[in-house]
N, C-alpha and C positions, 0 to 999 in steps of 0.2 A: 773141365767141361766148358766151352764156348756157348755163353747164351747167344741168341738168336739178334744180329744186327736191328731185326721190326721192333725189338724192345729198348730201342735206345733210349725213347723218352721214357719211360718206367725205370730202368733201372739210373738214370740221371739222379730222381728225386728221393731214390733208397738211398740215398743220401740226401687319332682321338679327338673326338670336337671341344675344344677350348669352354670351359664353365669358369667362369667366374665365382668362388666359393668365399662364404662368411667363414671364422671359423669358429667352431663350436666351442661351446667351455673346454676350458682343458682337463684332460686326462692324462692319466699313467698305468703303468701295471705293479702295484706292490708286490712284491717277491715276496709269497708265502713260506717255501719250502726248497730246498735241493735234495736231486738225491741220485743214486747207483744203484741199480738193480743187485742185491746181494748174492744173488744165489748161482751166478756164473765167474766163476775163478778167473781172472785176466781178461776182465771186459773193459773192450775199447769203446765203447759206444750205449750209453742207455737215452730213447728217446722215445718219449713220449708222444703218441697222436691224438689223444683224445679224450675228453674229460666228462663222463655225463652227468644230469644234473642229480645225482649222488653223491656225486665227488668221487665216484670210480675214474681210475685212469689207465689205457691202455695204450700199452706200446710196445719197442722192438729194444732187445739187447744184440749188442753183437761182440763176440769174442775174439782174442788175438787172430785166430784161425780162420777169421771170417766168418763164420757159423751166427747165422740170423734165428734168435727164438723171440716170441711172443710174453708176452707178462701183463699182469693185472695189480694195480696198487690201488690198494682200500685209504683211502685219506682220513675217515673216518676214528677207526684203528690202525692205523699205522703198518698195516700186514702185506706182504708182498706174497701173489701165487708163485707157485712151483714155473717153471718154464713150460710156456705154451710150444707146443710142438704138434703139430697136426699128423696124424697118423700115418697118412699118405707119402709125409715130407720126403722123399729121396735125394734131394737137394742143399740139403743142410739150410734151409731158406724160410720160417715160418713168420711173416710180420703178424702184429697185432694192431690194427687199422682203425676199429670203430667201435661204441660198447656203447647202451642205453641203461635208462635207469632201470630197467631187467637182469642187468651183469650181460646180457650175452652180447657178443660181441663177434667181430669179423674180420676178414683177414684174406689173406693169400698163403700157398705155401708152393716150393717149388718141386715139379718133378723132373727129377735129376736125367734120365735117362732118354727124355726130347729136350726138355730147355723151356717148357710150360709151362704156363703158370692157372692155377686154381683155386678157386673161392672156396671156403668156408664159414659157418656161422659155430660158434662155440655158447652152446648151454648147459652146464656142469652137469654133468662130466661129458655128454656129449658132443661127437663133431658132427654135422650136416652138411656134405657138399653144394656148395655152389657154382653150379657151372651155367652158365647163360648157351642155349640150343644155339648152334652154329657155330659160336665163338671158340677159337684157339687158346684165346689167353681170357681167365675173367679174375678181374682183382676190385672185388668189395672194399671201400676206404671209409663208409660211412654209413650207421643206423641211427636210427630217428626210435625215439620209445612206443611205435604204433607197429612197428617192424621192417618199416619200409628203408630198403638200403641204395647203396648209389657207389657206382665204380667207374671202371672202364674193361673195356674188352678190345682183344684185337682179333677181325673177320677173316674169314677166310680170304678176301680179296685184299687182306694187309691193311685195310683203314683201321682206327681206332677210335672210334668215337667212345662217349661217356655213356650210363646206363642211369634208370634207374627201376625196381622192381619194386611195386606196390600192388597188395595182395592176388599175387598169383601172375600177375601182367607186366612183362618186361618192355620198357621204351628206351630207344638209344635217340641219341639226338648228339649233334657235333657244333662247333661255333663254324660260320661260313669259311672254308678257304684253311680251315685247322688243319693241321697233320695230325695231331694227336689232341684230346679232351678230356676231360680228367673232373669227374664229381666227385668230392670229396665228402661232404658234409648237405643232410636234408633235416630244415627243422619241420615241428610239428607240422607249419605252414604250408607244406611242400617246398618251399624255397630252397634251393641248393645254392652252393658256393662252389667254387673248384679255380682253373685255372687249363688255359692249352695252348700249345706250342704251333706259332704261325708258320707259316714255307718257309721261312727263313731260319728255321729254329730257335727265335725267342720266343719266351716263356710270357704271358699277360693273363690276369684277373677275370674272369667272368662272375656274373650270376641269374639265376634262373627264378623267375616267376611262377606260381602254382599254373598258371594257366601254359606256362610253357614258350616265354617272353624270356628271353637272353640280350643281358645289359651287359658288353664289353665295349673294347679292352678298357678293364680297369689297373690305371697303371700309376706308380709313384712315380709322379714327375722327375725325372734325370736319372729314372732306374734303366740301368742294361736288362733287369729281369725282374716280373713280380708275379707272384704265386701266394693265390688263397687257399688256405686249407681247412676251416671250421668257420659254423656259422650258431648261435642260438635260437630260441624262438623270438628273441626280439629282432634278428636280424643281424646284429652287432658279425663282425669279422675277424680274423686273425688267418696270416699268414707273413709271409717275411720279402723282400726283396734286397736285387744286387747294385749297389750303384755305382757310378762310376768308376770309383778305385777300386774296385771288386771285390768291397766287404759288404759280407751279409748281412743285414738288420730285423730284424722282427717289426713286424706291421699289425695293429689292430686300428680297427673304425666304431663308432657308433653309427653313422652313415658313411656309404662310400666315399660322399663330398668330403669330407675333414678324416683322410687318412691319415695316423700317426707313428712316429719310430718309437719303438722299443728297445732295445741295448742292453742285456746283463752284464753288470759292471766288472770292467776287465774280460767282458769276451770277445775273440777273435769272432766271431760266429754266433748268432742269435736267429730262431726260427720260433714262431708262436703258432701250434699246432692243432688247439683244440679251446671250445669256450663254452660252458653255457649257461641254463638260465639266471643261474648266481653270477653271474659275470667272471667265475671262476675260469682262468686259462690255464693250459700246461704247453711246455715246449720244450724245448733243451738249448744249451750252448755250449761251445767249445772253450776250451782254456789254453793258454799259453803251451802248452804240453801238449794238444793235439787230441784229448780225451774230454768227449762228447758226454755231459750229464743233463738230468733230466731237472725239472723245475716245476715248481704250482707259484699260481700266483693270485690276483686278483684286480679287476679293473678298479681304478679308484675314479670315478669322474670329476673328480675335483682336484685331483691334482696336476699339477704341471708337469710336461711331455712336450714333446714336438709338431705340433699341428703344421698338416700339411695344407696350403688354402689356394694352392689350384690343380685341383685333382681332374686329368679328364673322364668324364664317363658320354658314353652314349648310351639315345634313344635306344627304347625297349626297342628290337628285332626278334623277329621269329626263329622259332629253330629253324636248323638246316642239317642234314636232312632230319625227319620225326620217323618213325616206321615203328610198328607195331609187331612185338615176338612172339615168341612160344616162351611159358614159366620157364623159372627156375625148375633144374633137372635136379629135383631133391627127394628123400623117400618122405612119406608121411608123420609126421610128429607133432 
């Protein structure tokens, strides 16, 4: 099956005014934990997106065959679920996106037979579809513990802007002149994180204000690409960037101004996917072999790290465009 060329930024990631910045105390991220999803026989790939403030963690395994399922790891107890697989799946395509401190959690999964892609919310044992009215493609990347989640979609007229849906009320909103936008993470705050792809198709940082204030592009200085993917209630960040030599690094902030590198030692490839109010993160890295594992960690702010100290950010800007939907097309529960 041929997915669809309008998904090129989606499926990329299935895998500035000059400021002057102090830098903050230094920090680092203590390596809690590594691990492999046990329950898929010849997996290339376990990656974690997101951690809530349980210390539940979800994310995506993927097998030799290429066969994407969902998974839930309890940090707690030490216990991994069964393979998330969305009912619908026709695709062999189910990611595991976002989970609050409810366990439920969300997702996409593909259907095989157009090249679609569709939301879900997973509450044991139940699935809920999520499909945003109008929208072709809708992929949920992030829930908040109030319920309120946050994606992207692509429209009928091929844009893609970012969503976000709180109680019953779907708003999309795009960064000015984006091709594609991408919400990944909303905390209590309403504040989202994310990242989107300009006309030229690089990849830069944004983030969103409860009142609906968009501060971009947030970029590491001398990065080809940087991409946010989780945010807490204090605000703090994690997502990863490509730099020059076109190795990947993992990124967290305590503010945007003092962005920092991360690096699992001895990986080719580091991405920090998910944080919260514990300062707890998770992410994965690659290893010399090519085989993507997953990781827990923990912000230390006292430790020594990489402080970035001139990061640029721009003045708050308004969305563009904002427009107002019809709910989530979901049955009652």
């Amino acid at each position: 099956m041929k997915v669809k060329n309008r998904l090129v930024h989606i499926l990329a990631v299935l895998i500035a005014l000059p400021l002057i910045a102090t830098v903050a105390p230094a920090a680092t991220i203590v390596v809690m934990q590594t691990f492999d999803y046990p329950f898929v026989v010849g997996a290339t790939a376990t990656m974690p997106q997101k951690i809530s403030d349980q210390s539940d963690t979800v994310g995506s395994v993927t097998d030799a065959s290429g066969r994407v399922q969902g998974f839930i790891f309890k940090l707690r107890d030490g216990h991994f679920s069964n393979p998330i697989i969305e009912p619908n799946d026709t695709g062999h395509v189910t990611q595991g996106r976002g989970i609050n401190i409810k366990r439920h959690a969300v997702g996409e999964y593909l259907n095989g037979s157009d090249g679609t892609f569709h939301g879900y919310k997973l509450v044991h044992p139940d699935f809920v579809e999520l499909d945003v009215a109008g929208a072709v493609d809708t992929i949920p990347l992030g829930i908040n513990n109030d319920e309120v989640f946050v994606g992207t979609v692509t429209l009928t007229d091929q844009t893609q802007p970012a969503f976000i849906s709180a109680r019953g009320t779907v708003t999309t909103f795009a960064v000015p002149e984006a091709a594609a936008t991408f919400a990944y993470q909303v905390n209590a705050s309403s504040q989202i994180i994310g990242y989107y792809v300009d006309i030229s198709g690089v990849k830069h940082g944004y983030t969103r204000d409860s009142a609906g204030n968009l501060t971009f592009p947030i970029d590491m200085p001398g990065a080809t690409e940087t991409m946010l993917f989780g945010n807490n209630d204090a605000n703090w960040g994690v997502g990863r960037y490509i730099d020059a030599f076109g190795v990947t690094h993992g990124l967290f902030f305590l503010t945007p101004d003092s962005i920092q590198t991360f690096d699992y030692p001895g990986a080719t490839f580091t991405s920090l996917n998910g944080i919260n109010k514990l300062g707890q993160v998770c992410g994965y890295y690659v290893d010399e072999a090519g085989i993507t594992h997953g990781f827990l960690g923990k912000v230390n702010r006292r430790g020594s790290s990489k402080p970035n100290i001139n990061v640029p950010v721009t003045p708050m800007k308004p969305d563009y465009p904002s427009t107002q939907m019809q709910g989530i097309q979901a049955p009652a529960w």
